[in-house]
C-alpha positions in Angstrom: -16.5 16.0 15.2 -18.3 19.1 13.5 -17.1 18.8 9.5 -18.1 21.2 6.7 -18.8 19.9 3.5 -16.6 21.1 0.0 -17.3 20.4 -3.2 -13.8 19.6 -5.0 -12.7 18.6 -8.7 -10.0 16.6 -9.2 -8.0 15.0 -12.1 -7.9 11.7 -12.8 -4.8 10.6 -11.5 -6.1 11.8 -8.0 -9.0 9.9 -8.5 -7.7 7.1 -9.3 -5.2 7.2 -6.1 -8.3 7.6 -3.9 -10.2 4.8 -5.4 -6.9 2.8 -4.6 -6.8 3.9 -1.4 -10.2 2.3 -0.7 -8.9 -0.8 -2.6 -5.9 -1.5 -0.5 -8.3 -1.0 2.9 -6.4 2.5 3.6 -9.2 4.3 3.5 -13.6 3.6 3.8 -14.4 6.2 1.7 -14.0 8.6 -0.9 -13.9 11.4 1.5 -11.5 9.3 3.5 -9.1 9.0 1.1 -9.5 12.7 0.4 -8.5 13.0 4.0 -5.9 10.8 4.1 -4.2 12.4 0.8 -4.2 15.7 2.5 -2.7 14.8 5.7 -0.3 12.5 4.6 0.5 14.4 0.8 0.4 12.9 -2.8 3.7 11.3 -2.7 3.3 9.3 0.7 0.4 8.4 -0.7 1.9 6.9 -3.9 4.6 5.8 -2.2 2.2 3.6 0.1 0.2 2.5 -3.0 3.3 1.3 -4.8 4.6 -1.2 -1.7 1.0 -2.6 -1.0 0.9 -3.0 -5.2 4.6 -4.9 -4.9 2.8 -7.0 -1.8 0.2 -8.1 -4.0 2.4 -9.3 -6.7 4.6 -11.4 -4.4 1.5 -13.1 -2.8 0.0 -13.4 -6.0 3.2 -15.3 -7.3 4.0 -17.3 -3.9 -0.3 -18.8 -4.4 0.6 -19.8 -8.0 4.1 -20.7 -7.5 4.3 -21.8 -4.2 6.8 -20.1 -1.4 10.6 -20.0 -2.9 13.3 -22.0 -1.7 15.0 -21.3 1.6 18.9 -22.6 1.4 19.1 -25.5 3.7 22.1 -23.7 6.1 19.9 -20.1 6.5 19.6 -20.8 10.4 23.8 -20.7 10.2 23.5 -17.5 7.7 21.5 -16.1 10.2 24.0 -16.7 13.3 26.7 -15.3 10.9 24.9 -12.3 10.0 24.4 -11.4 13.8 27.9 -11.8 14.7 
């Protein structure tokens, strides 16, 4: 893949966006993340960031908490919900 090299400034919102991109494993690199903001657009991009961010805090709270309660009839819910 031939590629040409531009030199951009950015805030620090988009910044910090790319920097989570590489976090969450979207993205290997700065320029990745550059990439991936300008295919997919800001908002998708925030949009992504947000639900991985609400991932983390679940799994975060099941390790400390444990998993939450499951009602003891949910295999009947289920059969109800399906009718």
């Amino acid at each position: 893949m031939v590629s040409n090299v531009i030199a951009v400034r950015i805030d620090d919102n988009t910044s910090d966006l790319i920097d989570k991109l590489i976090k969450y494993n979207l993205a290997n690199n700065r320029a990745d993340a550059l990439r991936w903001i300008m295919q997919n657009g800001m908002q998708n991009a925030r949009k992504t960031i947000e639900r991985k961010e609400k991932s983390r805090a679940i799994i975060k709270k099941w390790k400390e908490k444990g998993l939450p309660e499951l009602p003891q009839d949910l295999s009947e819910i289920s059969i109800r919900e399906r009718d």
